[in-house]
N, C-alpha and C positions, 0 to 999 in steps of 0.2 A: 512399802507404798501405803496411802491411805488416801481418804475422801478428798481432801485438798484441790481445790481447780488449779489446771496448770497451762501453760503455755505449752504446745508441741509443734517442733519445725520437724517436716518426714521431709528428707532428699531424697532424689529421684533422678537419673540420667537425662540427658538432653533428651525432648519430646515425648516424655511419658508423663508428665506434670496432666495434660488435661484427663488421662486415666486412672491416675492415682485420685486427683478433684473428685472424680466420676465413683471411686471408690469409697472415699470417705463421704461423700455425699448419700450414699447408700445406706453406709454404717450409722446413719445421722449427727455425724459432725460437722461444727460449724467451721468453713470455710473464710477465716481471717485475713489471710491474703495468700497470694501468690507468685511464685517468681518462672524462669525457664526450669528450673531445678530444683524445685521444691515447691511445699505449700506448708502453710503456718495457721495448726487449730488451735483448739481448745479440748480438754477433758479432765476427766478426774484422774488420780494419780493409780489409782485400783485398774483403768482400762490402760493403760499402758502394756500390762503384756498380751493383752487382747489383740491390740492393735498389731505389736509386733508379731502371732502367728497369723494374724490373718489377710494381712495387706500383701498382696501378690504382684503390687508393680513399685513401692517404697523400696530407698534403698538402706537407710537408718532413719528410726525414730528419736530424735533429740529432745531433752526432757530441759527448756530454758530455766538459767539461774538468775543471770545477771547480768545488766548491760551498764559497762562504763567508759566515760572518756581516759584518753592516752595523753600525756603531756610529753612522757619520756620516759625508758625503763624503770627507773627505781618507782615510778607512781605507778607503774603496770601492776610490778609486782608488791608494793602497798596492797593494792586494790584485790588482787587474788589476795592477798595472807588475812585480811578482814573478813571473808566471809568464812560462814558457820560452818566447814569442812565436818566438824565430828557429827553434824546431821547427816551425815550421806555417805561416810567414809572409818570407819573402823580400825582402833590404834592399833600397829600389825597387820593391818590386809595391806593388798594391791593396787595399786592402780598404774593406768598409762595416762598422756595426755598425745592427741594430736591437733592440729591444725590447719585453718586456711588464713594465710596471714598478707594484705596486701599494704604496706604502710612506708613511710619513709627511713622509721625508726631504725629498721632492725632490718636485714637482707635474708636472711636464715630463718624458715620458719621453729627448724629447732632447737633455735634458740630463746624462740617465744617459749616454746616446751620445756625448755629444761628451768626458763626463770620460775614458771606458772610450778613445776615440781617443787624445784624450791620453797617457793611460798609457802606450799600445804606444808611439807615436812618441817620447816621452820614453825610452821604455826602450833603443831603438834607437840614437838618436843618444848616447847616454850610451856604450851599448856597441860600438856599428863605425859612428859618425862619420857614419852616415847614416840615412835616417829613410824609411819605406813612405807613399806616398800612400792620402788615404782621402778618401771621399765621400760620396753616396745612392745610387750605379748598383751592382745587384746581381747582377750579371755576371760575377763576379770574387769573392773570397774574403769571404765574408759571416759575421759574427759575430753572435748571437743573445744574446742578455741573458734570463733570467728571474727577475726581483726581485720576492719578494713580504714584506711584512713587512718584518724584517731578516734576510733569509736571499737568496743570487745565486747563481744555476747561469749556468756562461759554458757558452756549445756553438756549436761550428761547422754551420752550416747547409750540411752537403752538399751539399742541392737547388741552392741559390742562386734563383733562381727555383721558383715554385712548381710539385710535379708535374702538377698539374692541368692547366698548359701542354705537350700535348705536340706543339705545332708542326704538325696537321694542319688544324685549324680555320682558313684563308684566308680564308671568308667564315664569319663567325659571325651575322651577321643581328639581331636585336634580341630582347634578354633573351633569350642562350641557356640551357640546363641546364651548369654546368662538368662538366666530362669525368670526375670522382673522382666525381661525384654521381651521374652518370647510370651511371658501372662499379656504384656500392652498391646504387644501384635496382635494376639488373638481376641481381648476386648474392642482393639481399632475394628476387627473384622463383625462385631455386632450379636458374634455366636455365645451364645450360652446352653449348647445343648440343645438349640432349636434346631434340629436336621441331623445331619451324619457330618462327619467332621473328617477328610482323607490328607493325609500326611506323607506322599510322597516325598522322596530323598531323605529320610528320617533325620539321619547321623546317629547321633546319640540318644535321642528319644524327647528332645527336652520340650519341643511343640507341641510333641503328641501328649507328654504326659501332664501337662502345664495343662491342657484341651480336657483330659481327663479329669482333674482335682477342680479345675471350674466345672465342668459338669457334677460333680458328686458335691459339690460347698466343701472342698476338704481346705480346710485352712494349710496353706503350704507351709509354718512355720510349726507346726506339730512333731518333727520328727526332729526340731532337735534339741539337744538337753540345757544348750548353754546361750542364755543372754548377758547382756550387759547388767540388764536390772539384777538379776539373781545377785549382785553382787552389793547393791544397795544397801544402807544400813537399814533394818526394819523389815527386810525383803519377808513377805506374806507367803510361804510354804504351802500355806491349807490354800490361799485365796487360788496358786497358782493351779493347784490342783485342782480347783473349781472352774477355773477357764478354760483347759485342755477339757474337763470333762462334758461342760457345756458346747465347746467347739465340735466333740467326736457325738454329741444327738442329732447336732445339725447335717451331720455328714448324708446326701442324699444315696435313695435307691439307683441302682443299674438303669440306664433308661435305654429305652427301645432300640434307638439310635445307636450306629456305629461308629467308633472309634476307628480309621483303619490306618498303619505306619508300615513304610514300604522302602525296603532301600535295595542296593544289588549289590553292598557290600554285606556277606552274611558274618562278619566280625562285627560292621554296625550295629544290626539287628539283635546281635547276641548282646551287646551291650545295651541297646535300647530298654531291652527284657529285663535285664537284672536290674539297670535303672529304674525303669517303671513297678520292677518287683520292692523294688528301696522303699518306693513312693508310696508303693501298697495297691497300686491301681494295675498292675500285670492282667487283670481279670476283664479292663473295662477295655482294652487297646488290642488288634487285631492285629498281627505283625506276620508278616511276608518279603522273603527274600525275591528281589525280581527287580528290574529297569523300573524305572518309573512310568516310564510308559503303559504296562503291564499292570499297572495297579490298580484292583477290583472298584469298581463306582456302582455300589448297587443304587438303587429308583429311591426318591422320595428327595433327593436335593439338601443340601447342607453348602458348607465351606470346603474346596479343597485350598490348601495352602504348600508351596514352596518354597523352599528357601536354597535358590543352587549357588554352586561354589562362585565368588566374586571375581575368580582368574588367579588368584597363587596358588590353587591348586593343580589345576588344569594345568597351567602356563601358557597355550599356546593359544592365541587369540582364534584361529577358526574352530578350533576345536570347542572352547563357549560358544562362538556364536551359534554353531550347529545346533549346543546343548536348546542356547535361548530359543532358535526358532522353533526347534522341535516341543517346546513348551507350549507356544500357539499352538501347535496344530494338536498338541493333547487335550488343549482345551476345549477346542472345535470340535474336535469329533467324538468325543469320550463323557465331557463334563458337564452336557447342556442340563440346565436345571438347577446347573450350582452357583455358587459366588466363589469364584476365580482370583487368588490371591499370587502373588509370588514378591518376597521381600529379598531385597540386593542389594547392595554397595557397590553394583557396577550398571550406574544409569546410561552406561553409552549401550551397554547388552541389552539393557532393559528394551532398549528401540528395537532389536531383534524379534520381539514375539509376536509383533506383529497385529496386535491387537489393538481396538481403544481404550485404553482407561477409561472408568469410573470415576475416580479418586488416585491420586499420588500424598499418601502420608509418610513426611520424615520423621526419621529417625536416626538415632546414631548406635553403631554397635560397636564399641569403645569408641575409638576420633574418628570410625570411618564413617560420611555421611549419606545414611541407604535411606531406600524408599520402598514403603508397603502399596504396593499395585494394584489394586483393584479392577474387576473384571466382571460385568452382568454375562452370563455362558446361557444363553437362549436355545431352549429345549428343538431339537427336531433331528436327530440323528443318533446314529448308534452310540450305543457306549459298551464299557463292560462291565457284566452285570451279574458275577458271580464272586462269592467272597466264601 
């Protein structure tokens, strides 16, 4: 990498683009455009792995090459074998390509893929006798396609693997929240460690620990070894080392405030722990086996957040609905003081709890389309007040 200014497209899931905005706007990048699924900055080519450990709701960082028009495959793949591949790509490394291909040309996105492979290797052995290996493992130097119409942006995929991987999840337990989704949820909810943060029905931990690495500034992408760029020709060794070391000064102090994650499966909770132990935050999160109901709210006010099963767990429709209303009346008489969250994929339950929204913010957790509930919980009755 080096000084160089570059074009970056960072994707993002349906409904987390105005948090990721909100992210880079922070980081002070310029905000160039934006779509449903992404936003398109600017930077030098040095903050590129900056970006990648420290964005919590991005799902790759793409480092723009090239935009050209499409006549018909043999001018595609002209058009890939022309560009300066032995800037970026090393005779004898790796690489993959994938794509998003919507065009008349071609039915098959992998066949965009295997033309765009061609190209390089042909450009290669044409010009120093030897030729880069390429495959589907994305581990190693990953190229990105997006063709739509007759128009193709080529972009290298920095992340290589997606950031929503950040390598703490060991036990992830069945149909978790991914980790970009559950960082948007808890910035939609406005908390940054102002209050106590209570994490009823945990599962696997990934709210609670997501709540804890925003509270501390721990960059989520810290713990793991392997991006896209490392694969870069020119990749900067020392620089990288200079970023992680810079990211782990910013890491804040313990704050007063409680962390507290509560399930009544004690398998979840044991997974929760080691997860959160992954993450390095085991220290900051308060963990108790028990109903949710049961879960400690001590005085001073925060966030509590839930997120209950959508119905293929449960299966049996009264048995949610019970879950849902009994969620109200947790609210009511246990939570007053706090900001009452509960995020689901099943809006006909949602009507169950009984309460009024605040705010209704979608979201999608893969194709399903849920909603983050908001809920003002007005102080005057008991709660529980021991932890």
């Amino acid at each position: 990498m080096n000084k160089d200014r570059c074009e970056i497209l960072i994707t993002c899931a349906k409904g987390i683009a105005p948090y990721l905005k909100e992210e880079l706007s922070s980081l002070h990048y310029p905000i160039v455009s934006e779509s449903i699924a992404g936003i398109m900055t600017e930077c030098f080519r040095d903050d590129i792995p900056m970006l990648n450990i420290r964005l919590r709701t991005g799902h790759r960082v793409l480092l723009f090459l090239h935009k050209f028009t499409v006549h018909n495959i043999e001018q595609f793949y002209r058009s890939i074998k022309s560009m300066p591949w032995e800037d970026y790509l090393s005779e004898g490394a790796y690489f993959s390509v994938s794509s998003h291909v919507e065009s008349r040309l071609i039915n098959d996105s992998r066949y965009a893929n295997k033309k765009c492979k061609d190209a390089i290797v042909d450009r290669f052995r044409e010009k120093f006798s030897r030729r880069p290996d390429s495959g589907p493992e994305k581990n190693r130097l990953v190229l990105f396609l997006y063709w739509k119409a007759n128009v193709c942006s080529v972009y290298i995929d920095t992340s290589g693997e997606p950031l929503s991987r950040r390598n703490y999840r060991t036990i992830p337990l069945r149909a978790p929240m991914q980790e970009t989704l559950a960082a948007a949820v808890i910035m939609a909810s406005g908390w940054h460690g102002n209050g106590h943060f209570i994490n009823p029905m945990c599962g696997s931990g990934t709210i609670a620990i997501e709540a804890a690495m925003i509270r501390r500034n721990s960059a989520p992408g810290m713990l793991r070894e392997n991006f896209g760029f490392m694969h870069v020709r020119g990749f900067d060794r020392a620089g990288w080392n200079r970023t992680l070391e810079e990211a782990k000064k910013q890491i804040k102090k313990i704050s007063p405030y409680k962390i507290i994650a509560t399930d009544s499966d004690r398998g979840a909770v044991t997974a929760a722990k080691k997860n959160a132990r992954s993450a390095g935050v085991e220290q900051d999160i308060v963990f108790q086996v028990c109903d949710y109901k049961e879960t400690p709210i001590p005085s001073g006010g925060g966030v509590v957040m839930l997120n209950p099963a959508y119905g293929e767990r449960l299966g049996r429709n009264h048995q949610l609905e019970t879950v849902y209303k009994e969620i109200g009346d947790f609210f009511k008489h246990y939570c007053q003081g706090y900001r009452g969250y509960v995020f689901t994929g099943n809006l006909a339950m949602a009507k169950k709890i009984g309460l009024r929204t605040k705010r209704r913010l979608q979201f999608f957790n893969g194709k399903i389309e849920c909603r983050l509930l908001e809920y003002d919980l007005y102080a005057g009755s008991l709660r529980h007040d021991q932890v």
